[in-house]
N, C-alpha and C positions, 0 to 999 in steps of 0.2 A: 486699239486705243486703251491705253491705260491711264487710272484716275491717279493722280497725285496725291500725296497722302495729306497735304492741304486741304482739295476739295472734298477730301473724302472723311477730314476731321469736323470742317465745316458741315458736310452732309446727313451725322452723325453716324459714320458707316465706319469705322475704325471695326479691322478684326476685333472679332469676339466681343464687340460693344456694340450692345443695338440702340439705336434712336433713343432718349428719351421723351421728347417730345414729337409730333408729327411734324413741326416747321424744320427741326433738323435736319429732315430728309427731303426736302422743296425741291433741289436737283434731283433725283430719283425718282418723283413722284410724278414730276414732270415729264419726264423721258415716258414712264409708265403709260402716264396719264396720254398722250400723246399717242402711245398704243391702240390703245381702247377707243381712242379718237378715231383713229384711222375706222377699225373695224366697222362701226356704227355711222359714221358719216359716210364709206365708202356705199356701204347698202343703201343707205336713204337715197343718197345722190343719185343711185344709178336706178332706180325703180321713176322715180321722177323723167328723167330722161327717156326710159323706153321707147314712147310714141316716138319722142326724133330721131333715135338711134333706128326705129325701125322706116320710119319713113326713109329717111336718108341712104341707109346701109340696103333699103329694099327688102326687109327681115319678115319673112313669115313670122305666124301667131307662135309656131314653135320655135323657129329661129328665134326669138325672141327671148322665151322663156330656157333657151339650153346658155343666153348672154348671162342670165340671170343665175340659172343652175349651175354652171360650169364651176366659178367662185365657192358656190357650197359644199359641191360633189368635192372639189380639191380638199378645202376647209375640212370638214366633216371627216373622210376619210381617209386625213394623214393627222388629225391631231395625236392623237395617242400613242402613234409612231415618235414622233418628235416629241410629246412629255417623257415618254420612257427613255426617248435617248438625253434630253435636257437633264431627267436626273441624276443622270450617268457622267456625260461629259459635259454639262456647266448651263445652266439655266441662262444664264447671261453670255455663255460664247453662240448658243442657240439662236437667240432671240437678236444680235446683232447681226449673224449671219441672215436670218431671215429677213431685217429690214433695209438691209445693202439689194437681194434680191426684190422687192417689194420697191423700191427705189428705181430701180432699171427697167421692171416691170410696169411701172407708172409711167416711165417716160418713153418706153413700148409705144403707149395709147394714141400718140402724133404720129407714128405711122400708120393705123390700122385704117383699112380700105372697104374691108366685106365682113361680112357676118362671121365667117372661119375665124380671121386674122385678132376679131375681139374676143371672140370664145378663147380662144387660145393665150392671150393676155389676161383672160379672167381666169384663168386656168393657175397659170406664173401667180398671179395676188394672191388666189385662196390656198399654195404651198407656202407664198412667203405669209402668209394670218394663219395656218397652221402652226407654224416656229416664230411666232411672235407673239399671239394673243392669250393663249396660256400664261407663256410665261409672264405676263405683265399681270397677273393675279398672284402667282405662286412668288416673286419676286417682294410683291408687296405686302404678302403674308410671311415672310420670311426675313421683312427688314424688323421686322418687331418683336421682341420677345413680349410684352403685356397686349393681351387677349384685345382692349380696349383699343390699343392705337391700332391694332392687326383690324378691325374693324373699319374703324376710323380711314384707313388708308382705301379699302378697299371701296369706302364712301365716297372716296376722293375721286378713284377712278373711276368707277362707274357715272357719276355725274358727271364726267368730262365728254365718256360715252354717249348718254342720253343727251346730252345736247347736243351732241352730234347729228345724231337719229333725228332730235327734234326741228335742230335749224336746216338739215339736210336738203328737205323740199323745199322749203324758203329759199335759202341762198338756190341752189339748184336753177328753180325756177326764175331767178331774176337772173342769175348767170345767163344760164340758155334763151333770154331775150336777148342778148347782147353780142352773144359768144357761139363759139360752137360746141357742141357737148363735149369735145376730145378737154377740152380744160378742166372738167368736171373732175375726169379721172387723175388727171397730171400735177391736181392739186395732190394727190397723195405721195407723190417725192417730196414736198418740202415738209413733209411731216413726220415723214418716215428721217427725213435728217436732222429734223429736232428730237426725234425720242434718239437716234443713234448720239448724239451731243448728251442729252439729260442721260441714259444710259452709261454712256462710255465714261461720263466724270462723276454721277453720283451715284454710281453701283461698286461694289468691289467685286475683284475676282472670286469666282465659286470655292467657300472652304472645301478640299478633297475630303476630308471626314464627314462633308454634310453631303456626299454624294453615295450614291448605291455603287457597288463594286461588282452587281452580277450581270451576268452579258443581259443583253435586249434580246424577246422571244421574238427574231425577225418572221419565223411563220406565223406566229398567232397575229404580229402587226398587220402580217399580210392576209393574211384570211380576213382579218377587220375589215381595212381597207379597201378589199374586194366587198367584202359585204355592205358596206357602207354606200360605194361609188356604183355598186348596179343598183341598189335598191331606189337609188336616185333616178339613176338614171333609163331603168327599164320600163317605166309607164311613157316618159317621152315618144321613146320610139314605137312603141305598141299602138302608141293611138295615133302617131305620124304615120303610121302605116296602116291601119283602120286594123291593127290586129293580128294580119297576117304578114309581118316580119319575123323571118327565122331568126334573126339578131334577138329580136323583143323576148322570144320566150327561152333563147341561149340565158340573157340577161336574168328571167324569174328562176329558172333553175339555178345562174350561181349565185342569186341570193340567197338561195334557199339552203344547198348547199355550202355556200361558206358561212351563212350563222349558224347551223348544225358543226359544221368544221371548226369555227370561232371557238362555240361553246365549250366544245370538246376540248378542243387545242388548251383551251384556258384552264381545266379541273385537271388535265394530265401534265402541263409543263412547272417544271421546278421553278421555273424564273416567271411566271406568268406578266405578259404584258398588262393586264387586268387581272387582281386577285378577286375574282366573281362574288369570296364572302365579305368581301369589305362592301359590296353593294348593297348587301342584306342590313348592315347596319343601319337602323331609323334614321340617325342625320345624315347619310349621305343619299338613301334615297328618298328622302323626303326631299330635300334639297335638287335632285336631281327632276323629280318630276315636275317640281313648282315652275324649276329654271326652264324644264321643256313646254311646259301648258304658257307660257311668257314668250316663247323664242314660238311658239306656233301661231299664239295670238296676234301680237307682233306685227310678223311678218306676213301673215293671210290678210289683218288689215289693210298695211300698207299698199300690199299689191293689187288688192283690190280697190279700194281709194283711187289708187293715179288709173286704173280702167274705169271706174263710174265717173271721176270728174273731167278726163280728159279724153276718151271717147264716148260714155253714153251721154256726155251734159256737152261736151263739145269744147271744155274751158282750155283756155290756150296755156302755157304752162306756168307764167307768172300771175295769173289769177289761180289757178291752180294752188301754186303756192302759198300767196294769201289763204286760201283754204285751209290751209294745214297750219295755218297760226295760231291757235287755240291752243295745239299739244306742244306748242314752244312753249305759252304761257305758264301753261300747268306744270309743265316739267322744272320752270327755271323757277317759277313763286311757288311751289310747292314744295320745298327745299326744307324750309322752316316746321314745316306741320307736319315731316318727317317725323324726328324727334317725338315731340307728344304724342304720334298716336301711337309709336312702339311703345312708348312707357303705361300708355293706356290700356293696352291688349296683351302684349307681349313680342317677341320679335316670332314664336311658331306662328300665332293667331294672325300677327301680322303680314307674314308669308301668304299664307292662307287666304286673306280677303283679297288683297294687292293682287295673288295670280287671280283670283276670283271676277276681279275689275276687271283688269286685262279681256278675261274671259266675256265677260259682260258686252266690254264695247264692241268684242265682233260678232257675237249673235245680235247687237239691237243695228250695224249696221246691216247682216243679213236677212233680216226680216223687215226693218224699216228702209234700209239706205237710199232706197229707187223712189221713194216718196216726196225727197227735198233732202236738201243741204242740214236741215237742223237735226236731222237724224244722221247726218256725217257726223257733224259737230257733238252730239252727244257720247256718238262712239270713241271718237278723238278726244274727248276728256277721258273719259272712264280706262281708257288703253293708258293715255297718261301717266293717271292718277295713281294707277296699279305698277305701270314699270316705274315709280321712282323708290318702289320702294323692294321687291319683290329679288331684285337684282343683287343688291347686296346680302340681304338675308337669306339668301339662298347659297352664294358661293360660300358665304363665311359657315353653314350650316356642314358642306359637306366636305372643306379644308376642316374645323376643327374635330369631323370625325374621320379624320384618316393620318395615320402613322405622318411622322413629320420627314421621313423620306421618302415622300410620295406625296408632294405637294405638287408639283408639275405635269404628273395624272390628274392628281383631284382635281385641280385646274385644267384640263384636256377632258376629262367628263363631265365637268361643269358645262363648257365651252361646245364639246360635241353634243351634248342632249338640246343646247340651245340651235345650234347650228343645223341638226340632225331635222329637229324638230323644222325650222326654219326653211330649208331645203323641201322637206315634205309638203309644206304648206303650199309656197311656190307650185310646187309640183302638179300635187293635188289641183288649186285652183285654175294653172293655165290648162292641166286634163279636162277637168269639165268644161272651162270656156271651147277651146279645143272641139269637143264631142259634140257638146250641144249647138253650138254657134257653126263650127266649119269655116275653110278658107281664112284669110286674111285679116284679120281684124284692121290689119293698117294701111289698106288699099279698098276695103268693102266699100258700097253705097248703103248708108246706111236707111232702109226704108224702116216702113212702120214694125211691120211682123219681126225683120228683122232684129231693129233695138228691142223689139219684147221678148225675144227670144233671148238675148245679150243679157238683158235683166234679169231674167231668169237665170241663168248659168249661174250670174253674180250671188243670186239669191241663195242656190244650191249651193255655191260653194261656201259662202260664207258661213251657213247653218252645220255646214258638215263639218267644217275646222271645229265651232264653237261646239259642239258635243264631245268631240275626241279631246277636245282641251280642256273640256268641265271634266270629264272622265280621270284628267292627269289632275287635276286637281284635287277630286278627291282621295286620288291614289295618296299625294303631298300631304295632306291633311292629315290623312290615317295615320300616314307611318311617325310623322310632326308628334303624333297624339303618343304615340308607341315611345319614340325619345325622350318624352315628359316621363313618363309612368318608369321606363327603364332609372333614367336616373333618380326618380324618386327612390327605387328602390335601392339604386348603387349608392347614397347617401346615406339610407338608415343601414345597408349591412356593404364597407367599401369593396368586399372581397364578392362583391354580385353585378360588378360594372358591363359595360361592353365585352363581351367573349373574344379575345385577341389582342384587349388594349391593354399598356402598361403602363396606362398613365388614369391617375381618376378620372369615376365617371365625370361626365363633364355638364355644370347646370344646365338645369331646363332651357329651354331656348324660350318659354313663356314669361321666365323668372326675370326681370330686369336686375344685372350684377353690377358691378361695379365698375366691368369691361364693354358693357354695352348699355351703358345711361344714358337719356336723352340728352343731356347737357352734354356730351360728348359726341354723338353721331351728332347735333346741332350746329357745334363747333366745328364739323368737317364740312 
């Protein structure tokens, strides 16, 4: 599909002319926006679902959790495959090929019968949200030349996102009163064919000059990839097997081995899929660990949430639901208060608290959650509160510190530290439930000792995500602090910037500029 130079004057996408304002680009942002929608709606919906899918499909505790994994393990270790090749051969012929698969893969979900048949359609989704969810950051940091709308835009998509996330359990839940869960997922074809629509007319083709010209490091992607997809996926089977799977410790060995290979691969290849000192830069690893302590928070909530409301409390899914309406609230009225309080703190400082909340509400539900609802409700504000803000400020952190042909990575490590992160969480928590608990969680009787024992799991795990995520947080913090102090100094002497950039040091990320004013992030 090619845009006509009509919609593409109206979109303000004219070669070589970027947007001037953000409404210029409404069909692009759309398509984008749409993007992001899917990624974040698609997880929410299907963590809500679980208990039916498992009663229904007859899905053990791990069955269960490999429905949920498969998606990430895909996700996770193929994004960075598909950024190094999007920046090669076209960020936008990438991202529409991926949502044509992502399309067919949705409409998969009417046939599937057993437990295999959805793993293996969650499998299809998280290659096609590899080559598509990237790109819909790198896309929209690339339609703007001024710093402010490049923000601005990425303001856009991510709220599209989070209300995704937010309305996810809601809708979900009243869906699946009505419907059968297979709809849940099949809603994601008619959206995957509104971003290929908003894509296909308000994007232009990739300028070849804005593209890299050196081949893709296919090993180092693959050692990734490897490394990525066991590290996920080898405590599953280790504990499916109390341990003693020759599979399970096949899988800790090539983890271990292919991030030693990784590493390697990446400091000795000319062409490196990952150039490892561009991670050392303050904005992008500051950025990176905020967005992973968010993507772990996140998602260890959530999952734990639909386990304490709808089997330890017993809630059927549309009360369920209802439950989770507070973090609609707060996501969708907290839009406004955005704004001030960047201008208040700064956008590092505000990085920083944002993951901080995040952080917050899944230790106060691991330590309070099993006490009542108001201690749900409290974590589901404070997770909120944190992701509306932390999301933006974090990708635009570690796009504006990396070379401008290498937006489609920095967007793929954006998206993998989130996903990485998020996958672990999962992981981690249905491990413990798993070990502690035993058998079936969705065929058990659930007696006294039992549900206390449930409890407990829930307890443990949630305590245990919430340290590793305060940990990344402070890792964010520090380096956040390292970016101020660096570019203090690239401003009193220009010739002492970032080691590798060719472009000025770039302001403090505390400093409110002129590109990142609250009357502007307000406005989006």
């Amino acid at each position: 599909m090619s845009p006509s130079p009509h919609l593409i004057r109206r979109a303000g996408l004219r070669t070589g002319d970027a947007p001037p304002r953000l409404s210029d680009a409404w069909i692009a942002l759309a398509g984008l926006s749409a993007v992001f929608l899917f990624e974040m709606l698609d997880n929410s919906v299907l963590n809500v679902a679980l208990p039916t899918i498992g009663r229904e499909l007859a899905a053990s505790t791990t069955g269960l959790q490999w429905v949920s994994a498969a998606y990430s393990v895909a996700f996770g270790g193929l994004m960075l495959l598909f950024g190094a090749v999007a920046d090669r051969v076209g960020r936008r012929r990438v991202m529409m090929t991926g949502l044509v698969l992502l399309a067919a893969a949705s409409l998969a979900t009417a046939a599937v019968t057993t437990t295999g048949e959805l793993v293996a359609v969650r499998v299809l989704m998280g290659v096609a949200a590899a080559m598509t969810t990237p790109g819909s950051m790198a896309l929209a940091f690339r339609l703007f030349d001024d710093e402010g709308l490049r923000v601005r835009a990425l303001t856009v998509i991510s709220t599209a996102g989070l209300v995704g996330l937010a309305v996810g359990p809601t809708v979900g839940g009243f869906v699946l009163a009505v419907a059968p869960w297979q709809v849940l997922l099949l809603a994601d074809a008619p959206i995957a064919v509104l971003a290929l629509v908003g894509i296909g007319l308000g994007v232009a083709r990739d300028d070849p000059a804005g593209l890299r010209r050196d081949p893709v490091d296919v090993a180092g992607a693959l050692l990734g990839s490897a490394t990525v997809s066991t590290a996920l996926v080898t405590p599953t089977v280790l504990v499916e097997s109390g341990g003693t799977s020759g599979w399970g410790w096949l899988g800790v060995a090539v983890t271990v081995v292919g991030a030693v290979g990784f590493v390697a691969r990446e400091r000795s290849a000319r062409h490196p899929v990952v150039d490892l000192s561009l991670l050392a830069r303050p904005l992008v690893s500051s950025g990176l660990a905020f967005k992973a302590a968010s993507g772990l928070a996140v998602a260890g909530l959530s999952y734990l949430v639909t386990l304490q409301l709808q089997f330890a409390w017993g809630w059927p899914p549309a009360l369920a639901a209802v439950g989770t309406l507070p973090q609609v609230v707060v996501l969708l009225a907290g839009g406004r208060l955005v704004g001030p309080f960047v201008r208040r703190v700064g956008l590092a400082r505000a990085a920083g608290i944002s993951a901080a909340s995040v952080v917050a509400g899944l230790a106060v539900f691991g330590a309070l959650g099993r006490h009542g609802y108001v201690w749900v409700l409290v974590a589901l504000v404070l997770v909120a509160a944190g992701m509306r803000v932390v999301g933006v400020v974090a990708g635009a952190s570690v796009l504006t510190g990396l070379p401008a042909d290498r937006t489609s990575v920095g967007a793929a490590l954006v998206d993998t530290s989130s996903e990485l992160a998020s996958g672990a969480a999962v992981t981690v928590a249905g491990t413990v439930v798993a070990v502690l608990v035993g058998g079936s969680i969705t065929t058990t009787t659930w007696t006294t000792a039992r549900l206390a024992t449930f409890q407990d799991a829930l307890t443990v795990a949630g305590l245990g995500l919430a340290v590793v995520a305060a940990a990344l947080v402070v890792v964010g913090t520090t380096r956040a602090r390292a970016a101020d102090g660096r570019a203090d100094r690239g401003r009193a002497d220009p010739g002492r910037g970032d080691p590798g950039r060719t472009e000025p040091a770039p302001e403090p990320l505390s400093t409110p500029t002129r590109s990142t004013t609250t009357e502007e992030t307000s406005r989006a």
